[in-house]
DRENVO-469214 format. One record per residue (C-alpha): residue number from 1; residue in one letter; x, y, z. Coordinates in steps of 0.2 Angstrom, whole numbers, always signed. Layout:
<rs>
[NUM 'a' [X Y Z]]
...
</rs>
This chain:
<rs>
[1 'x' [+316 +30 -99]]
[2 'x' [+315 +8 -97]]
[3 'x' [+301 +3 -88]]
[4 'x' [+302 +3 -72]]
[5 'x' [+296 -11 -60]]
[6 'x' [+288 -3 -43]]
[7 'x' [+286 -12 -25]]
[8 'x' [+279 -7 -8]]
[9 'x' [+290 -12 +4]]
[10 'x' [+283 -16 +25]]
[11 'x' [+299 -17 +34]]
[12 'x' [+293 -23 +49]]
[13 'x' [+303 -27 +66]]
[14 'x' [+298 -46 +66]]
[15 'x' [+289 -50 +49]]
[16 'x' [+292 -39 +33]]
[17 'x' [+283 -41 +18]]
[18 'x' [+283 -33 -2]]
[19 'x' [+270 -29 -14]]
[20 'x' [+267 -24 -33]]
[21 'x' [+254 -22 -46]]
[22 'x' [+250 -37 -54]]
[23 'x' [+245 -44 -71]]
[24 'x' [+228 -38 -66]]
[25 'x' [+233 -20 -62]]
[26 'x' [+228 -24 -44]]
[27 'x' [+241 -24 -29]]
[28 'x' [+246 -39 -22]]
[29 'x' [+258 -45 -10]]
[30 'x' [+275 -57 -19]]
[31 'x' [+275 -73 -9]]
[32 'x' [+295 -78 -4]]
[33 'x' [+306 -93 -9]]
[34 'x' [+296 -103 +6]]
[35 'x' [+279 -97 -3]]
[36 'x' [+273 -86 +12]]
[37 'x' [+268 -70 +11]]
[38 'x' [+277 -63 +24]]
[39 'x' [+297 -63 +29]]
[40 'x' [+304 -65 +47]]
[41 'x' [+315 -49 +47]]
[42 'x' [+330 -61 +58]]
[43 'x' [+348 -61 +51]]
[44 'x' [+360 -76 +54]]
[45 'x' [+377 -75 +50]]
[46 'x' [+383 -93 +46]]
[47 'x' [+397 -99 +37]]
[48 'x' [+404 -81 +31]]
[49 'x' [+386 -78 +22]]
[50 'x' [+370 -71 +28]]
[51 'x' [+353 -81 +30]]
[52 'x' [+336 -70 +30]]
[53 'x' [+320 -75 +35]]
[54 'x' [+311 -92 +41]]
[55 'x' [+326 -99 +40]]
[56 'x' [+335 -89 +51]]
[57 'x' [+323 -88 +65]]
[58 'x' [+324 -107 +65]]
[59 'x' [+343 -110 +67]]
[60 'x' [+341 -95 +80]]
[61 'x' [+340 -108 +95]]
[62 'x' [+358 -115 +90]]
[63 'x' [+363 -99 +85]]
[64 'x' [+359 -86 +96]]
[65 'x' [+376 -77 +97]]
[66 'x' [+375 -75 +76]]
[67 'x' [+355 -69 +77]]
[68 'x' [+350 -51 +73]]
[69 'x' [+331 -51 +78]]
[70 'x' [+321 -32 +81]]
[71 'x' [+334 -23 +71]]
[72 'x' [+319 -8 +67]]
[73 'x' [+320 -5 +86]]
[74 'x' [+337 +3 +82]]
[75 'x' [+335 +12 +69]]
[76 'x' [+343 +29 +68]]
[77 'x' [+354 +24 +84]]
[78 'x' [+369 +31 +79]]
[79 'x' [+378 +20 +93]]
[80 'x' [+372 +5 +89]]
[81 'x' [+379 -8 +79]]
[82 'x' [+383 -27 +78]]
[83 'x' [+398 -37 +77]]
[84 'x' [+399 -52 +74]]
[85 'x' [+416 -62 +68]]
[86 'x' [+425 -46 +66]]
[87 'x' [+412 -37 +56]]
[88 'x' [+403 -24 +60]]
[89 'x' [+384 -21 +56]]
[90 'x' [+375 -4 +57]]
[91 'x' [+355 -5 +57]]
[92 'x' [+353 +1 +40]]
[93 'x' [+366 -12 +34]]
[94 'x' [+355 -27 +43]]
[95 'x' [+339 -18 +37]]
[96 'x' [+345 -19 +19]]
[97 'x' [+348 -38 +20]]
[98 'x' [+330 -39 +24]]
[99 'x' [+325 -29 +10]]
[100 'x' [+337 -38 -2]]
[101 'x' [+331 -55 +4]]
[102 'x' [+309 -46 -1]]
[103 'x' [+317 -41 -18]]
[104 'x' [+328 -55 -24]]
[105 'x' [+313 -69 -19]]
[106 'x' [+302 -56 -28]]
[107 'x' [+312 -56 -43]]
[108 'x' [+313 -72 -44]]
[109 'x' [+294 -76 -43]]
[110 'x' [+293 -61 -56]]
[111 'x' [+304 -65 -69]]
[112 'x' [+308 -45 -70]]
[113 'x' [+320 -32 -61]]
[114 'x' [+313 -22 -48]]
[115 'x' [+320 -4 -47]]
[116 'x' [+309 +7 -38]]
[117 'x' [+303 +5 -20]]
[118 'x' [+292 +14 -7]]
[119 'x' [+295 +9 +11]]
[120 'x' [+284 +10 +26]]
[121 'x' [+291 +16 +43]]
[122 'x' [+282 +20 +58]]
[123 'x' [+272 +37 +58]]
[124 'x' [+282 +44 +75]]
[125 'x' [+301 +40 +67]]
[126 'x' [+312 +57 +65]]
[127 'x' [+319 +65 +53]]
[128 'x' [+335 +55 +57]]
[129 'x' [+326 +35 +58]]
[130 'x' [+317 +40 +40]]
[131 'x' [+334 +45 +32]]
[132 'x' [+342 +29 +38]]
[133 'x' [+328 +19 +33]]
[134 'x' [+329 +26 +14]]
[135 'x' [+348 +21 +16]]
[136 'x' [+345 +4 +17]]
[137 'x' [+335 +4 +1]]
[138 'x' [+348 +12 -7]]
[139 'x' [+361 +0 +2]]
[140 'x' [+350 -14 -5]]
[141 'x' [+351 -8 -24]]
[142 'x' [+334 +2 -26]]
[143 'x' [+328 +18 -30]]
[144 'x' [+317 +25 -17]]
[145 'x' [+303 +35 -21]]
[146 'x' [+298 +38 -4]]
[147 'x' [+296 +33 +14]]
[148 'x' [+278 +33 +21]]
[149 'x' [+271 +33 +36]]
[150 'x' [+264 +15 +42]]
[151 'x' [+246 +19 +46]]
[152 'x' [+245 +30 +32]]
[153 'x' [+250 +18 +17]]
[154 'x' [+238 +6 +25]]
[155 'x' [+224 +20 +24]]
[156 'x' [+227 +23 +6]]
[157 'x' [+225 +6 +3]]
[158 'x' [+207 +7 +13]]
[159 'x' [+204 +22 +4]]
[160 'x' [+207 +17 -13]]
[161 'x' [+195 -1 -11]]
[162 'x' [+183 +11 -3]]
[163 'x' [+181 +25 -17]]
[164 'x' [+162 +30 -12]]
[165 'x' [+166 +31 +5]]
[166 'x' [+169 +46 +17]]
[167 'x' [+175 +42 +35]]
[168 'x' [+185 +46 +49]]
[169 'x' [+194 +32 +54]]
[170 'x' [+208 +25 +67]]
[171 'x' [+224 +16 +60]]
[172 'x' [+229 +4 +74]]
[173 'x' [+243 -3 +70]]
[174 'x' [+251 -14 +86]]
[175 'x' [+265 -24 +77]]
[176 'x' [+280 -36 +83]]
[177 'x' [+290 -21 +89]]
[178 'x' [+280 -3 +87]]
[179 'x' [+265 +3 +90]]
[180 'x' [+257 +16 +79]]
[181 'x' [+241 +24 +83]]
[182 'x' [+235 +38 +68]]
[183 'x' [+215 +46 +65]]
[184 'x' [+215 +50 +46]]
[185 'x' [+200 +58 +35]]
[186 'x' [+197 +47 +19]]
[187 'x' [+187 +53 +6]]
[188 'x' [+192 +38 -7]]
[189 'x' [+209 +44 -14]]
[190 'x' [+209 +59 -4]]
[191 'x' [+218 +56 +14]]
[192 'x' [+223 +66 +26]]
[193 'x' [+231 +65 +44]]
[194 'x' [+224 +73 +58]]
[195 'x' [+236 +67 +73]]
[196 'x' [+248 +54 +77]]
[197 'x' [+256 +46 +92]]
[198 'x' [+264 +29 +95]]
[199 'x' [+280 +19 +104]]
[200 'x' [+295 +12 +98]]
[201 'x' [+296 -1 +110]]
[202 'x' [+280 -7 +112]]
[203 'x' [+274 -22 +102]]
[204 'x' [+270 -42 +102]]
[205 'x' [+290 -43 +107]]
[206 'x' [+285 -35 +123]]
[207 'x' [+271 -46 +126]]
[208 'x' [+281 -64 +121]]
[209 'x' [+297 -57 +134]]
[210 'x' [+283 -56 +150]]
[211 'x' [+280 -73 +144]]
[212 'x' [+297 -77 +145]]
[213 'x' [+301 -72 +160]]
[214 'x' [+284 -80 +169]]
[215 'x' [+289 -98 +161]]
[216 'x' [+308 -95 +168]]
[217 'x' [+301 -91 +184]]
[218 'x' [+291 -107 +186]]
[219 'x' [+307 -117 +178]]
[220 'x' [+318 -110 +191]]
[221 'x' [+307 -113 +209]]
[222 'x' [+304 -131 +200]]
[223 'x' [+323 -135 +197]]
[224 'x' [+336 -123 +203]]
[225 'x' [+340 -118 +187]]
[226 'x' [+336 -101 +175]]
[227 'x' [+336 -105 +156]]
[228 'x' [+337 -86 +154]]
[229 'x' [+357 -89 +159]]
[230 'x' [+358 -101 +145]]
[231 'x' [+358 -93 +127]]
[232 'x' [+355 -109 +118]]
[233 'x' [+340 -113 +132]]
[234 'x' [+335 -94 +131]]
[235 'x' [+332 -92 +113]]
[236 'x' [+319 -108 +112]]
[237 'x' [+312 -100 +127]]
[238 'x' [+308 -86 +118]]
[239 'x' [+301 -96 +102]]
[240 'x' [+290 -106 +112]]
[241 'x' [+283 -92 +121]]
[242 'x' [+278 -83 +104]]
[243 'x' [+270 -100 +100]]
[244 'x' [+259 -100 +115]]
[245 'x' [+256 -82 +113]]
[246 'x' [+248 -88 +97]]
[247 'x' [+240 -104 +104]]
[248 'x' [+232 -94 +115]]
[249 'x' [+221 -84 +104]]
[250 'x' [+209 -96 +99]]
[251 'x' [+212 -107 +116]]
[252 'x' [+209 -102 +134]]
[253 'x' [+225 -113 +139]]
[254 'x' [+241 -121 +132]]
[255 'x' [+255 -131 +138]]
[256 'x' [+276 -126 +137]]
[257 'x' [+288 -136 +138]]
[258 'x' [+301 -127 +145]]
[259 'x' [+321 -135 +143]]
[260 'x' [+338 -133 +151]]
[261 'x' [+352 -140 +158]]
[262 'x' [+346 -159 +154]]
[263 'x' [+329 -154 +163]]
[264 'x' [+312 -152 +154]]
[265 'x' [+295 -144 +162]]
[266 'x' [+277 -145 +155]]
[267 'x' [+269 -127 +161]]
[268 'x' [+254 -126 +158]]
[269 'x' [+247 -107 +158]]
[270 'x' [+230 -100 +153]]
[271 'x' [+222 -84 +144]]
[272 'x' [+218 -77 +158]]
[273 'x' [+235 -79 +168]]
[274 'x' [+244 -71 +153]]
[275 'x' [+233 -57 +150]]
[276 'x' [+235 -52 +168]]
[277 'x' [+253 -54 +168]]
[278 'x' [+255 -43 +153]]
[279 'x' [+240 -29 +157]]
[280 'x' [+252 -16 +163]]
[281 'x' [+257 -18 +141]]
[282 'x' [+239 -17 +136]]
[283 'x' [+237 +1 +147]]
[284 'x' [+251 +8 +138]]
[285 'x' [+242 +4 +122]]
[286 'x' [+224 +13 +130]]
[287 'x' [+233 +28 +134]]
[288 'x' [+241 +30 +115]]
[289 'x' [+223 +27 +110]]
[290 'x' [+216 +42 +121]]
[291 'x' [+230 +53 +119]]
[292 'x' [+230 +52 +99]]
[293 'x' [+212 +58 +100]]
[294 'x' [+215 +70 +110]]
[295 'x' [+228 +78 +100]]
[296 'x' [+214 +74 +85]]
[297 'x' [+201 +84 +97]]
[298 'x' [+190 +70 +92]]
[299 'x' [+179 +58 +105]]
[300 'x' [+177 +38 +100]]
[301 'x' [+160 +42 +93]]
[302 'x' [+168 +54 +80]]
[303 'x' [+174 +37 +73]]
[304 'x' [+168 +29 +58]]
[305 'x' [+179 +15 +55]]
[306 'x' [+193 +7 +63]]
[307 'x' [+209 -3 +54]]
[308 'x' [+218 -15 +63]]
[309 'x' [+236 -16 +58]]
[310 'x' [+250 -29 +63]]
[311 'x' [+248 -45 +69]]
[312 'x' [+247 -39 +86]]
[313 'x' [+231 -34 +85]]
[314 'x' [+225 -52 +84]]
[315 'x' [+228 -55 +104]]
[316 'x' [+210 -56 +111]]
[317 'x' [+214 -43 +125]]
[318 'x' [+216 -31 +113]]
[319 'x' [+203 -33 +102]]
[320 'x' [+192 -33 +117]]
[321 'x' [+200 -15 +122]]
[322 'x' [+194 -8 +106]]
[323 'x' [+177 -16 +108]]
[324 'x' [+175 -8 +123]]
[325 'x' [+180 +8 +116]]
[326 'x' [+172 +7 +102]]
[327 'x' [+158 -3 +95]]
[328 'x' [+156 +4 +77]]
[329 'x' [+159 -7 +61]]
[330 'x' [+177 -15 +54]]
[331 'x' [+181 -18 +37]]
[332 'x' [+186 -34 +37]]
[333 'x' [+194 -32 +19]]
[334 'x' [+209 -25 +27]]
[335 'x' [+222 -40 +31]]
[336 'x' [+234 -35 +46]]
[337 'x' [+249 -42 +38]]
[338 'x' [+249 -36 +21]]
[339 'x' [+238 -19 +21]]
[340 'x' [+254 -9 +22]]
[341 'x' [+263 -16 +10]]
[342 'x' [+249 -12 +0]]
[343 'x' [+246 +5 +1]]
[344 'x' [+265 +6 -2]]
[345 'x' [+265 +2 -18]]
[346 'x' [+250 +13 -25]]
[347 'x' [+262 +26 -14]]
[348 'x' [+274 +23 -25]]
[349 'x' [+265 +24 -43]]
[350 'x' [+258 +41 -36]]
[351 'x' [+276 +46 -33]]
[352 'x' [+282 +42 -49]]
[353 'x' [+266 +49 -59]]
[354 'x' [+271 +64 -50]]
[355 'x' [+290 +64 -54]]
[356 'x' [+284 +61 -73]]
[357 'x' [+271 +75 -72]]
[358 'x' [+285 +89 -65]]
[359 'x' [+298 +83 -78]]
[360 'x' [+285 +83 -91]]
[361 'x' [+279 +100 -86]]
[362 'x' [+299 +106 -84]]
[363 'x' [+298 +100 -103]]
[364 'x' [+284 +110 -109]]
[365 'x' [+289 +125 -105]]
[366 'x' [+304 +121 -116]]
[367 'x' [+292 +121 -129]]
[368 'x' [+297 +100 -130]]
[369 'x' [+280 +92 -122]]
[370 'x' [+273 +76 -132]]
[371 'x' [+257 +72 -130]]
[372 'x' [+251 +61 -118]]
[373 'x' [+270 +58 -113]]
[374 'x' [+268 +55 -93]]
[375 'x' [+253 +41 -97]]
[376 'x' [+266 +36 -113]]
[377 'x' [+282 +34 -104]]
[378 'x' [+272 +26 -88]]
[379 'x' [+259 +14 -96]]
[380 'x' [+272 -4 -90]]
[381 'x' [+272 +3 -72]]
[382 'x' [+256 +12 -67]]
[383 'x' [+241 +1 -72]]
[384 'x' [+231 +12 -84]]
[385 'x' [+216 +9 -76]]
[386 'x' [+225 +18 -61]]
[387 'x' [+232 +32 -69]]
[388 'x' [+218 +44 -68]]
[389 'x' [+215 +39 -52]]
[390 'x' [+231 +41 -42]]
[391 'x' [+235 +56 -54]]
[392 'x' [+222 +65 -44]]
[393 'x' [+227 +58 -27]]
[394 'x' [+229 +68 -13]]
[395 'x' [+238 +62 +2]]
[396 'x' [+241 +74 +18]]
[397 'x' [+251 +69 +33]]
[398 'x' [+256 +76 +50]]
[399 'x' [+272 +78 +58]]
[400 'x' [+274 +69 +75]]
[401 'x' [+290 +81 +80]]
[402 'x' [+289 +98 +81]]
[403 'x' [+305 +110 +72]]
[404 'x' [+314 +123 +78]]
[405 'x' [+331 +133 +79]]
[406 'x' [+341 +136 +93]]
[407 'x' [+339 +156 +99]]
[408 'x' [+352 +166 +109]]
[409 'x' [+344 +179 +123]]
[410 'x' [+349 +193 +129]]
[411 'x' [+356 +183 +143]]
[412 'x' [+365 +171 +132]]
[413 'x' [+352 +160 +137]]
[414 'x' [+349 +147 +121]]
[415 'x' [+334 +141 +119]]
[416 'x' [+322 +131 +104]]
[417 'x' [+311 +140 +96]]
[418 'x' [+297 +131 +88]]
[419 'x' [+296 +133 +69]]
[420 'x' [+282 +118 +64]]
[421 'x' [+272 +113 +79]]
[422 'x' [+269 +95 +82]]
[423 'x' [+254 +88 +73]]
[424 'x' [+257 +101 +58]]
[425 'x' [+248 +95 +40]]
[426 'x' [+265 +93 +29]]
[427 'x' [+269 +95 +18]]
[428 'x' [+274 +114 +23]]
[429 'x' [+287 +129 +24]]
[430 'x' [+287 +141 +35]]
[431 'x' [+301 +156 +35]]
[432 'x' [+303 +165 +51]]
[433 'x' [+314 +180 +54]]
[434 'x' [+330 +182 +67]]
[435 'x' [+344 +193 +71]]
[436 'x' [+364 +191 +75]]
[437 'x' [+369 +191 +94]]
[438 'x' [+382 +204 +92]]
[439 'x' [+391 +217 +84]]
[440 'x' [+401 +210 +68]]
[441 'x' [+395 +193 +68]]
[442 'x' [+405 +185 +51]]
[443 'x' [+397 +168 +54]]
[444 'x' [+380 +162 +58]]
[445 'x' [+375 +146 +64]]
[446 'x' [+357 +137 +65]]
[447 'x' [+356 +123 +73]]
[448 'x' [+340 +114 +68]]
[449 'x' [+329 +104 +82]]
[450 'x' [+317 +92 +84]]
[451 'x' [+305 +93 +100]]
[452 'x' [+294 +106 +108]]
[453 'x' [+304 +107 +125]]
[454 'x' [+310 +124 +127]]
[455 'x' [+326 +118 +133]]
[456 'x' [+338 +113 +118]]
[457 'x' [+347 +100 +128]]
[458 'x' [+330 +92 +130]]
[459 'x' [+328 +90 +109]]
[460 'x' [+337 +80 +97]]
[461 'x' [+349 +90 +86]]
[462 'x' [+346 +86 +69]]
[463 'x' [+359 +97 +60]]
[464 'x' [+365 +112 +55]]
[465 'x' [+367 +124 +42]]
[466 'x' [+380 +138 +42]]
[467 'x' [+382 +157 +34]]
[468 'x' [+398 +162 +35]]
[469 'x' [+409 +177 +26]]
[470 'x' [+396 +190 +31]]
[471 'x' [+401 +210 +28]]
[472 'x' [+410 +216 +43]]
[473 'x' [+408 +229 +55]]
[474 'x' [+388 +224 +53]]
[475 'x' [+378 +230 +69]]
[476 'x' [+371 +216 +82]]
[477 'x' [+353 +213 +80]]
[478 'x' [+354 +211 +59]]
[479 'x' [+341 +200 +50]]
[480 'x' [+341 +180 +45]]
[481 'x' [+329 +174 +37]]
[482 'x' [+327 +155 +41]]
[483 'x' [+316 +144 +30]]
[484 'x' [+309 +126 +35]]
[485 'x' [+303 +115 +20]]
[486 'x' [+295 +98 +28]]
[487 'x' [+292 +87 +14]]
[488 'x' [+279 +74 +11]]
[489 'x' [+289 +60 +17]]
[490 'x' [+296 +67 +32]]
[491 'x' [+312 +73 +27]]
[492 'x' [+318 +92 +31]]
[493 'x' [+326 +103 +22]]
[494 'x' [+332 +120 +29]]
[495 'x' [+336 +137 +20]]
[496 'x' [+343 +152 +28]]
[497 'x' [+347 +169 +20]]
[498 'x' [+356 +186 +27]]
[499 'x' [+343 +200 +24]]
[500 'x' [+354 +212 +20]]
[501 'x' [+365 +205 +7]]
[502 'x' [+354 +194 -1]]
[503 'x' [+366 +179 +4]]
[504 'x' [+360 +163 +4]]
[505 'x' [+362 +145 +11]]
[506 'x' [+352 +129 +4]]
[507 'x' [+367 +118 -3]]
[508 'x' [+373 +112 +14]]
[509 'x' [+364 +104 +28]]
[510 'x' [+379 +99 +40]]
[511 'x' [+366 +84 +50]]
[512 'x' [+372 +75 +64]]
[513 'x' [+368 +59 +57]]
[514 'x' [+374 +61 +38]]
[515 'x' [+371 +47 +27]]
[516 'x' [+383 +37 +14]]
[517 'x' [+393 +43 +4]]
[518 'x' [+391 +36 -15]]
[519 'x' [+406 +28 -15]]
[520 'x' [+403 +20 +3]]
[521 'x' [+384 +19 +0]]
[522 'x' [+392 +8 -17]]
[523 'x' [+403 -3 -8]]
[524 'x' [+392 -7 +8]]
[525 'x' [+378 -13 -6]]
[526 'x' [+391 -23 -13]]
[527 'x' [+397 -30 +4]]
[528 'x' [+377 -33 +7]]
[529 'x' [+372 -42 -10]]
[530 'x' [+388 -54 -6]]
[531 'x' [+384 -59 +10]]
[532 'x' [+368 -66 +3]]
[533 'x' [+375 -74 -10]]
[534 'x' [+372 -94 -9]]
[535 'x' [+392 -98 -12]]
[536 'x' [+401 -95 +5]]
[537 'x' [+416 -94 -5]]
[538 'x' [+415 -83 -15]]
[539 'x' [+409 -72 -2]]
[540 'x' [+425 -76 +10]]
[541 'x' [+435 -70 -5]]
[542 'x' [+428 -53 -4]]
[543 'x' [+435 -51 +14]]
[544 'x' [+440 -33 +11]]
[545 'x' [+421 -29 +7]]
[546 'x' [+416 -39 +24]]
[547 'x' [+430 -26 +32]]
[548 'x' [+421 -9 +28]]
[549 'x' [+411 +1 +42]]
[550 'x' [+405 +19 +38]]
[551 'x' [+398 +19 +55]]
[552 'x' [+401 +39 +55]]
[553 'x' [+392 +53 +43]]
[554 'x' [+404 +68 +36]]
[555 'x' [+404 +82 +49]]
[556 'x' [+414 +98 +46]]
[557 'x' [+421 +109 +59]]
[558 'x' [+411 +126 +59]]
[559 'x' [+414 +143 +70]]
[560 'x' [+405 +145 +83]]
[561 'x' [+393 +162 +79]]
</rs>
């Protein structure tokens, strides 16, 4: 095995950032090409190339028909995609420019190949959103180790600055696009998640478009005209109100101007103006808060410490919501912008430490073990000091879904029946037993489930697995076995076996939202890596890279059982 150069990867929906170990053995966030430490995550299509980051998000106000901005908010949308001269663009596609752009500025600062990559995600994505989100590091030319939850990777990071300490402590993590709120117990390298809950579409995005449309509503009664309706007067709408967003932390007022149609406006708003405008957002975030203890059965006084993750977190109404709630001690070690990113990385050396370890211990009872060959083969990518440490790490999540299978009653009324209950420590299997619906059933079907609602029209089908060529003439009522393993990172697999032949089915999950194939998976990170390429030419001569889609997953027809 080469050495291997590991990163932790934030992909966040506005900024995204990437860590390593450095010379020091200590993890540390890779500045990019402009020597910031974070990465706008905005896509511009210019020229027959793609432009990622700071750049982007500047040439967005004359661009705004080539921008992709908040491409995380689509994630797992099997739907959604973007076209733009011709081309089309899923989520995962866009997702691994931004990536690539983290990993080639990396390198570059580096002076080495990256290979290996763990990737943060928010802790409420499905099984679905987290596939798709390891696809566009595989899309962007990595080997991912895993994909962690959010508030989790930064409580590792806590956890591991703060050996000797033993707390309970609340991740809030209110980012451009998401919000996150998860209650973990840390005992130094020992972490484990006790609940969980969050939004998809709730974050600072939410926050700069009230903003947006409060300036456009005192542009219009001025002068008649709506700079909403004007895509070029729009999009530095939309710039400027993030700027007074910002302005407005350490200010109690700030000033806009506000352009369109050969007409300019100075509006002047204040702290307070724009917190009541948006106080309907910051409820939504109190109600998270209280509802994530509450699944923790835990008051505020059960908490130790609290983490503030995202930059969202910086607005003073919210920092005065968690004071109010809670009055306790922060760490003030624990940077917004770049905790994540941390705890990713020393996510990922526990990941590889671990594959080492199984294939070293598949090896030994080959009778071929060399000594010391995990710490041997791993000393260039794990920092020794380290080692010992993350070799004894123990990291326990929850599932925010709960699993099930659709069941047949009597009445041919289908229905889900739970298999892992929301808020389940994972990882975890569970095998429950169930019978055919009638007399010489050939083929079985489970359909696999994500929600509690009892209705299965209510859940999100997730897949399927099929047993098929069972013996004839077999009574209604004979046993399945059905098996759910929910892995570490989030990701399910399903078995199901027939009782009474011993058959089994573990090589085939039929999901709803498949992933790449190789070859595809091949030629959209070749279609990827060009687009980013400096030379516009050589990128217009790859047109029929530019022309692939694979917007669809492989889906086999199936009987019905």
């Amino acid at each position: 095995m080469g050495h291997r150069k590991i990163v932790g990867i934030d992909l966040g929906t506005t900024y995204s950032a990437i860590a390593h170990f450095d010379e020091h053995g200590r993890p540390a966030v890779i500045p990019n090409s402009d020597n910031e430490r974070t990465t706008p995550s905005v896509v511009l299509f210019e020229d027959g190339r793609a432009v990622v980051g700071k750049q982007a998000k500047a040439l967005a106000v004359g661009n705004p028909r080539r921008v992709v901005q908040f491409v995380k908010r689509h994630m797992g949308k099997p739907d959604w995609v973007r076209e733009i001269d011709g081309h089309r663009f899923t989520p995962e596609a866009l997702s691994a420019m931004i990536i690539k752009r983290l990993v080639n500025d990396a390198e570059s600062q580096l002076g080495e190949k990256i290979t290996d990559a763990v990737i943060t995600c928010p802790a409420y994505f499905n099984d679905n959103e987290r596939r798709r989100t390891r696809e566009a590091g595989r899309i962007a030319g990595l080997n991912v180790l895993g994909i962690i939850n959010e508030p989790t990777s930064a409580a590792i990071a806590f956890g591991l600055h703060n050996l000797d300490k033993r707390v309970k402590a609340l991740v809030f993590d209110l980012g451009g696009g998401t919000l996150d709120v998860t209650i973990l117990e840390i005992r130094g390298n020992d972490v484990r998640v006790l609940a969980s809950d969050g939004e998809r579409d709730l974050g600072g995005k939410d926050w700069d478009d009230v903003l947006v449309d409060y300036l456009a509503e005192r542009f219009l009664r001025e002068t008649g005209v709506d700079p909403r309706e004007e895509q070029d007067s729009y999009q530095d709408l939309v710039l400027r109100a993030e700027e007074a967003k910002r302005a407005l932390t350490p200010r109690a007022k700030t000033k806009v101007l506000v352009q369109c149609a050969g007409q300019s406006l100075k509006i002047e708003v204040s702290k307070e103006e724009f917190e009541a405008l948006t106080k309907h957002l910051l409820d939504r975030v109190e109600r998270r808060l209280e509802l994530t203890l509450a699944k923790a059965k835990l008051s505020w006084g059960d908490v130790d410490t609290v983490l503030k993750v995202g930059g969202s977190t910086r607005m003073p109404a919210v920092q005065r919501l968690l004071k109010q709630r809670w009055d306790g001690k922060e760490h003030a070690w624990v940077n917004p912008d770049e905790s994540v990113a941390l705890g990713a990385v020393y996510w990922g050396a526990i990941q590889m430490i671990r594959q080492a370890q199984r294939e070293e211990q598949e090896a030994a009872e080959r009778a071929e073990r060399e000594e010391r060959s995990v710490a041997k083969r791993l000393q260039k990518s794990v920092p020794s000091d380290l080692f010992v440490l993350l070799s004894d790490s123990l990291v326990f999540n929850v599932n925010s879904h709960a699993l099930g299978v659709v069941t047949v009653g009597p009445d041919k009324t289908r229905s889900n029946r739970v298999m892992i209950p929301e808020q389940t420590l994972i990882p975890h299997q569970v095998t429950q037993e169930f019978v055919t619906a009638f007399d010489g059933q050939r083929t079985v079907e489970v359909r696999i489930l994500e929600g509690s609602d009892p209705d299965p029209k209510r859940c999100i089908d997730i897949g399927r697995c099929v047993i098929s060529e069972l013996p004839k003439n077999r009574p209604r009522g004979s046993k399945i076995a059905v098996t759910y393993v929910y892995g570490e990172d989030g990701v399910i697999d399903v078995y199901a076996e027939d009782l009474q032949t011993g058959q089994e089915v573990s090589t085939r999950v039929l999901r709803t939202a498949d992933v790449l194939a190789p070859e595809e998976a091949d030629l959209e990170r070749r279609r990827v890596a060009h687009l980013l390429e400096s030379d516009a030419s050589a990128i217009m001569d790859s047109d029929d890279l530019l022309q692939a889609g694979f917007l669809e997953g492989y889906e086999d027809e199936v009987d019905e059982g």
